[in-house]
N, CA, C and O of each residue as an XYZ file, in Angstrom:
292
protein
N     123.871    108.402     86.754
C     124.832    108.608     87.794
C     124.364    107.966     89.104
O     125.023    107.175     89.779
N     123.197    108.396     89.355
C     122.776    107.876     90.631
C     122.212    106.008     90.656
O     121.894    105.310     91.619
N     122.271    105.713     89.330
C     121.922    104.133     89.308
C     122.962    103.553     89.632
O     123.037    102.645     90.459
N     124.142    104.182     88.806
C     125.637    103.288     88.758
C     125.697    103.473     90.707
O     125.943    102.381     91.221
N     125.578    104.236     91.397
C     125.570    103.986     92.458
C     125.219    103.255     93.304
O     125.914    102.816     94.221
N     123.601    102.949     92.993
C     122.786    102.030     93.916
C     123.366    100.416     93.594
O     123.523     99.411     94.287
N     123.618    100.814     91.937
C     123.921     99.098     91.503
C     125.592     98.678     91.526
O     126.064     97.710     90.930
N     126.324     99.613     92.329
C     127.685     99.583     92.709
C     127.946     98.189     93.877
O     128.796     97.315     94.049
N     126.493     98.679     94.580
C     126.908     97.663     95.985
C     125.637     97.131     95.792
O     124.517     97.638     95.740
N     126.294     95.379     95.645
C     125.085     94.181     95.795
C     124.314     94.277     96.740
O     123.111     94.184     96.495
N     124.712     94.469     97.964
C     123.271     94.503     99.067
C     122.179     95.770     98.481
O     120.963     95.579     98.455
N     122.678     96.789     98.124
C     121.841     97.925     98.232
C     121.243     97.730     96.949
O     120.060     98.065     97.014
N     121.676     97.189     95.410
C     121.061     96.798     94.110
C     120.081     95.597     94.853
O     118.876     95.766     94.669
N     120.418     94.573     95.556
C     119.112     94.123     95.923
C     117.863     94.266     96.434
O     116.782     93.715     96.226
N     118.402     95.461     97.421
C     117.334     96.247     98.090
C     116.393     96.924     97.033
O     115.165     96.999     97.086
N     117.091     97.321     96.225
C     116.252     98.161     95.365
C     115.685     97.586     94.533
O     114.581     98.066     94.278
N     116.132     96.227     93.646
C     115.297     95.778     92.882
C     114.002     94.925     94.214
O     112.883     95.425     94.330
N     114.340     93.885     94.925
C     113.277     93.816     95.710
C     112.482     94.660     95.824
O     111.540     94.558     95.039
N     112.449     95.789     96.743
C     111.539     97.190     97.058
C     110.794     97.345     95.546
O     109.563     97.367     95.555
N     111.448     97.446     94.335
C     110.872     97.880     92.975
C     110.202     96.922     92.527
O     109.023     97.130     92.243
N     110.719     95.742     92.361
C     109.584     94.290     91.850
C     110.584     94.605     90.761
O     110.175     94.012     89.763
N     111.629     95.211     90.492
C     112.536     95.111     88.836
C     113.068     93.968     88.899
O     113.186     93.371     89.969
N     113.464     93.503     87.778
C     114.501     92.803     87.464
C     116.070     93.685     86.947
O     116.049     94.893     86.711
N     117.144     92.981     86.854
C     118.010     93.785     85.947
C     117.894     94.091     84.610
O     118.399     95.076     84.072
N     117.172     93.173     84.031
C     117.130     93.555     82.828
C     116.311     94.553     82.550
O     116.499     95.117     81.472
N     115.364     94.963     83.299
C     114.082     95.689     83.296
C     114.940     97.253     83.744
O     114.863     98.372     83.236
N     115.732     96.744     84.883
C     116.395     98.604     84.996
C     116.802     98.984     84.262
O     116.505    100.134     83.939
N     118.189     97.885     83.199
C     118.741     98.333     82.178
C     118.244     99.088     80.930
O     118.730    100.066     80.361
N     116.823     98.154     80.586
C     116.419     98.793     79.369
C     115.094     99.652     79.815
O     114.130     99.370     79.102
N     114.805    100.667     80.861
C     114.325    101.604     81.443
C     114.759    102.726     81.738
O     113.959    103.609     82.047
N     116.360    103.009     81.714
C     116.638    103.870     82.097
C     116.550    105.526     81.702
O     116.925    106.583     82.208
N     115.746    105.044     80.360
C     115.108    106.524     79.748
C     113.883    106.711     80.055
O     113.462    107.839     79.798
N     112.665    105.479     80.843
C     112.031    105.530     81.423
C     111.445    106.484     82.116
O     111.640    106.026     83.242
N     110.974    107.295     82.256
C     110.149    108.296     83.396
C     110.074    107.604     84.851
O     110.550    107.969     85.926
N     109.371    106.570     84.532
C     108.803    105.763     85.528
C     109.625    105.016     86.321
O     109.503    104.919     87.542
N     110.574    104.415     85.564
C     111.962    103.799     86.361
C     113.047    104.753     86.927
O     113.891    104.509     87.790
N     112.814    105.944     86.207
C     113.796    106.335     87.165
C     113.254    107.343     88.547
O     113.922    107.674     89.527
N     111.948    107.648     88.254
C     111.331    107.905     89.733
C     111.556    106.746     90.643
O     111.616    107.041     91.837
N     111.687    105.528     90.338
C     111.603    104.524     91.313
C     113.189    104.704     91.702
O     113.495    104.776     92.892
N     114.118    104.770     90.752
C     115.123    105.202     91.551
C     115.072    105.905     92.226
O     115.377    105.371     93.293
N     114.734    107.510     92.462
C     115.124    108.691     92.715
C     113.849    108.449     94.039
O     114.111    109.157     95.011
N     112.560    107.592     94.219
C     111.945    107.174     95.207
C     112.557    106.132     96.132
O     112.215    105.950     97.301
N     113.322    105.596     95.598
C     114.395    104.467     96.846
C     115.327    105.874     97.295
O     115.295    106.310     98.446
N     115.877    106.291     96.567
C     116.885    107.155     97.484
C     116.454    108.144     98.544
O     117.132    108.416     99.535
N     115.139    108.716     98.222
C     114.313    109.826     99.010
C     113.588    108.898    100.190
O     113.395    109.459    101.268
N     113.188    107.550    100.048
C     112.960    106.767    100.896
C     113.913    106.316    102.416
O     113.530    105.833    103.482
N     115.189    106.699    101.959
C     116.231    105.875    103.140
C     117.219    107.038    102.805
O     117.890    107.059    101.773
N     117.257    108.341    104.104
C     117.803    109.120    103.755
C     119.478    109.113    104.356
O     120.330    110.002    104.322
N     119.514    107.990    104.798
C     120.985    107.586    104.579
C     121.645    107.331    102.905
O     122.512    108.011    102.357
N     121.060    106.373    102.460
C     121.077    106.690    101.335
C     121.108    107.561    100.373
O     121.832    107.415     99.388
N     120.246    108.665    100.566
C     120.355    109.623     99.825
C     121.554    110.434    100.116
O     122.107    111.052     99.206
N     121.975    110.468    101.295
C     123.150    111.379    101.547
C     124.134    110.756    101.056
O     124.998    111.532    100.646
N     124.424    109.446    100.892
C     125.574    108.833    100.936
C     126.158    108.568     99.122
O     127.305    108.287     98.776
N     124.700    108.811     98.044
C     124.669    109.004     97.067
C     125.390    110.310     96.423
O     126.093    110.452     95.422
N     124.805    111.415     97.657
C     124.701    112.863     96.904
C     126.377    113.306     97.252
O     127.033    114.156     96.649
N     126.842    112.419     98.451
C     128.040    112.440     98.757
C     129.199    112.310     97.442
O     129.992    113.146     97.010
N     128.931    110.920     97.028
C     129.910    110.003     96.318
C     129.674    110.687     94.792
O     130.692    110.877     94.127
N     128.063    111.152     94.078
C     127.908    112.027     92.888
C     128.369    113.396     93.013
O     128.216    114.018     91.962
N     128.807    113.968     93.816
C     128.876    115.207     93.837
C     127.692    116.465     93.821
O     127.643    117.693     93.893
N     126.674    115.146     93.660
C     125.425    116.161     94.190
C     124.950    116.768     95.189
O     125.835    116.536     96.013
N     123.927    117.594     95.903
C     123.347    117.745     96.868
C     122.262    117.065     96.458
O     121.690    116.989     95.370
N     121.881    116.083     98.617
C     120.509    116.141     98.323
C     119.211    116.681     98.116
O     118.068    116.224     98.136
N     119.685    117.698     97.928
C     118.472    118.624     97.374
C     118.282    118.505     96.142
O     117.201    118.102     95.711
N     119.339    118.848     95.317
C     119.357    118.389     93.676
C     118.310    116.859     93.022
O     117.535    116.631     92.093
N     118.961    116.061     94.286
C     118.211    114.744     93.968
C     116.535    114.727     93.961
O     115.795    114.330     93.060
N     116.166    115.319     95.330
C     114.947    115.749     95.353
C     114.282    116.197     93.984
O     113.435    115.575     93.343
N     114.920    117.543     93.654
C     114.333    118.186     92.592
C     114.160    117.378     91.662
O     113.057    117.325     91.117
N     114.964    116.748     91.352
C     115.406    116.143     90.220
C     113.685    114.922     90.001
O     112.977    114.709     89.016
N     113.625    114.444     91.342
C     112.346    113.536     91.340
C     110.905    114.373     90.825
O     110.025    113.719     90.267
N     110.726    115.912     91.063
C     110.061    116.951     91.090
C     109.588    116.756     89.859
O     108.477    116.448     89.427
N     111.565    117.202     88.920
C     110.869    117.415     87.454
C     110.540    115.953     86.725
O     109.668    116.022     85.860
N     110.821    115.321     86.838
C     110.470    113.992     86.536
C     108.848    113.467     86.358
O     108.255    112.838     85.481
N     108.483    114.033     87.594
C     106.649    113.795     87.949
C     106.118    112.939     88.654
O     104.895    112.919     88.785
């Protein structure tokens, strides 16, 4: 949920693969990843515009998101 977001808008999917060193193909076939998706859930906790503007459009809170990085590890 929260990927289809970041990778919704080209400026902000660039930001994030830059910041990550990913490629697309590398997010795609990661997304069961542990590790890739902390790097998501670490770009969003990073730029907390972002995070709000995520937790907005998912119907999440950013708190949820937080946690969510918690149980992850």
């Amino acid at each position: 949920m929260v990927v289809g977001w970041i990778v919704a808008e080209p400026s902000r999917s660039e930001r994030f693969l830059t910041l990550t060193g990913l490629d697309t193909d590398q997010l795609r076939a990661g997304l069961d990843d542990p590790g890739i998706l902390g790097a998501v859930l670490d770009f969003l906790m990073g730029h907390e515009p972002d995070l709000i503007a995520c937790a907005e459009a998912t119907g999440l809170t950013p708190e949820a998101i937080v946690a969510a990085r918690g149980e992850i590890g």
